[in-house]
N, C-alpha and C positions, 0 to 999 in steps of 0.2 A: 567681015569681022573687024570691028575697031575696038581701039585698048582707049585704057582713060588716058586726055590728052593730046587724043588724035584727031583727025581731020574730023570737022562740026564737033565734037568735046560734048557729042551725044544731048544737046543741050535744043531744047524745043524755041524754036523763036514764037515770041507772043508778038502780035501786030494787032493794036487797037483798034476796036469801031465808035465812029462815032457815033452818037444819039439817037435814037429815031427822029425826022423832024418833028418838030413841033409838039416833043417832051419836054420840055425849059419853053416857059413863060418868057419871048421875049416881047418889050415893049414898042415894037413896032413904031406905032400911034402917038407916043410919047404922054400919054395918058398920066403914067408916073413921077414926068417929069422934074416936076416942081418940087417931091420929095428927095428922088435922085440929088438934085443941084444943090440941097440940103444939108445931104450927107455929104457932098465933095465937100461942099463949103466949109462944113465941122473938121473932115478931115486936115483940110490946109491951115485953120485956127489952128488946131489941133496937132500940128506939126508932124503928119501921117501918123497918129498914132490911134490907136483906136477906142476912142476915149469910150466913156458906158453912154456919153449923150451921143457919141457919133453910133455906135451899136444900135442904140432905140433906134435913130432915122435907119438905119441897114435894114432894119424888123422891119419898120415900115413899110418903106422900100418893095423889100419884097412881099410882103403881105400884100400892099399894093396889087401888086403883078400877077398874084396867086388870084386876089379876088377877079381880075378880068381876064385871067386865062380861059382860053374857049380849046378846046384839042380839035387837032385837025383828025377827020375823019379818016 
């Protein structure tokens, strides 16, 4: 019998999982590359701020990624 306050404070611990693999499109291949280097590049013009030009390359970007994603069986 524990009261409020006591020892564990009845409180559930939640422990993360990660992803299944190969749910997130990554770019292995570097296929995207050239987009990617794009958007850094805007970003640092850009003074890390996320300007609407550096946004369009991010869409890209990952549009990019989306279009040559293959799901692992």
């Amino acid at each position: 019998m524990s009261s409020f306050g006591g020892p564990g404070g009845g409180q559930k611990v939640f422990k993360p999982t990660p992803p299944e693999r190969g749910s997130f499109p990554l770019d292995h291949d570097g296929e995207c590359k050239a987009v990617m280097t794009s958007y850094l590049r805007c970003l640092r013009s850009h003074r890390g701020m996320n300007d609407p030009e550096c946004r369009g390359l991010s869409k890209s970007y990952l549009q990019c990624r989306m279009e040559r994603y293959v799901p692992m069986p």
